[in-house]
C-alpha positions as CSV (number, residue, x, y, z in Angstrom):
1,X,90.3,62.2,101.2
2,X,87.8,64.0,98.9
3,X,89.4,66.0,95.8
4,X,88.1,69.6,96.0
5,X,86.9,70.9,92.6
6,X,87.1,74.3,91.8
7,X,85.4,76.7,88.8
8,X,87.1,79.9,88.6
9,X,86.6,83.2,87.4
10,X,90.0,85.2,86.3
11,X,90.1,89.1,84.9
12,X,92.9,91.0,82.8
13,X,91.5,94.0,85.6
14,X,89.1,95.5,87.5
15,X,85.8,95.4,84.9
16,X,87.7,93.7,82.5
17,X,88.0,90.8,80.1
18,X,86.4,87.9,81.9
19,X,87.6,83.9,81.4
20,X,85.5,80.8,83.3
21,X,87.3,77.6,84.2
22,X,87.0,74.6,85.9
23,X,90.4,72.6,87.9
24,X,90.8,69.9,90.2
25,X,93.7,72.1,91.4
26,X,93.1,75.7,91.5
27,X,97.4,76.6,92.4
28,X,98.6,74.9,89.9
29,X,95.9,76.0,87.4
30,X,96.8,79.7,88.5
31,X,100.4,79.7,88.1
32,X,99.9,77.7,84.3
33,X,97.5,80.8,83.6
34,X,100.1,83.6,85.7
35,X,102.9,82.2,83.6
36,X,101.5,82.0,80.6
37,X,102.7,78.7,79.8
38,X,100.3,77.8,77.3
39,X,101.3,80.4,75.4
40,X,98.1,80.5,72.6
41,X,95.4,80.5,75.1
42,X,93.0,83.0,75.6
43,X,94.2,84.2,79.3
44,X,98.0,84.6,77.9
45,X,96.3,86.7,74.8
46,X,94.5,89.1,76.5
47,X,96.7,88.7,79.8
48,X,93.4,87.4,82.3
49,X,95.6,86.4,85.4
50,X,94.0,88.1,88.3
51,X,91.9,85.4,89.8
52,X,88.7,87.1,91.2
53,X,86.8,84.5,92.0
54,X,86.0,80.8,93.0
55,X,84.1,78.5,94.4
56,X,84.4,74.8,96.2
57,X,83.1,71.7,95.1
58,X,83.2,68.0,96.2
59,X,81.4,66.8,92.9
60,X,83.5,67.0,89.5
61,X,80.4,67.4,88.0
62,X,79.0,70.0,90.0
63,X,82.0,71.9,89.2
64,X,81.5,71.4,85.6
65,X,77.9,72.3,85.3
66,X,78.2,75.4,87.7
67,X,81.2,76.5,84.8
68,X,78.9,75.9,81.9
69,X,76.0,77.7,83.9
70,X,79.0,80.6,84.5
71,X,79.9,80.6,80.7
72,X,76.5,81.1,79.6
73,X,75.6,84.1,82.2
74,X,76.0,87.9,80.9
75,X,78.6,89.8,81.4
76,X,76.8,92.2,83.8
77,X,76.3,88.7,85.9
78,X,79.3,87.9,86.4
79,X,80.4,91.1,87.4
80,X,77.3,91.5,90.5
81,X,78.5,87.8,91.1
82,X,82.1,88.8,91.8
83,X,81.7,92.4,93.5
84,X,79.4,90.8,95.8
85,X,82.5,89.1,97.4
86,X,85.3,90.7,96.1
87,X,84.6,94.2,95.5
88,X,88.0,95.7,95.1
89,X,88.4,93.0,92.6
90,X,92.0,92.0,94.6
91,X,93.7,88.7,93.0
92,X,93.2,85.7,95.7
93,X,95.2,83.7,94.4
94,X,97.8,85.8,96.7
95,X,95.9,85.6,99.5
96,X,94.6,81.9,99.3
97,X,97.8,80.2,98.3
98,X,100.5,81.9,99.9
């Protein structure tokens, strides 16, 4: 079986702060992020939990250079990027992993 890699965009809300990651498990990744259980991170300091976007890779390193390629984008980028397939901005992660 081939291990899905996933990079990730999450937002505190609709237009707002913006975090980038990459996971071999997007769930699990969520709920650490959700739950704030690394409490010093940057998604449990400016409460980024709505996940607005991701995509699907077979390639770890795929995954990896599409997140540094996502890091570096502007702002405005990012935003097009994820209104082009969520436009209402709804968090998947209660859609996909339910």
């Amino acid at each position: 079986m081939i291990r899905k890699n996933y990079v990730y965009i999450l937002a505190s809300k609709k237009n707002g702060t913006l975090y980038v990651g990459v996971t071999s498990n997007l769930p699990r990744r969520i709920e650490i992020h959700q739950q704030n259980l690394v409490s010093k991170s940057f998604t449990s300091k400016y409460t980024v939990h709505i996940l607005v976007y991701f995509e699907i890779f077979d390639n770890i390193k795929e995954a990896i250079a599409r997140e540094k390629q996502l890091k570096w984008w502007k702002r405005q980028w990012k935003i097009e990027l994820i209104e082009k397939l969520n436009p209402e901005w709804k968090d998947l992660s209660k859609e996909v992993f339910i």
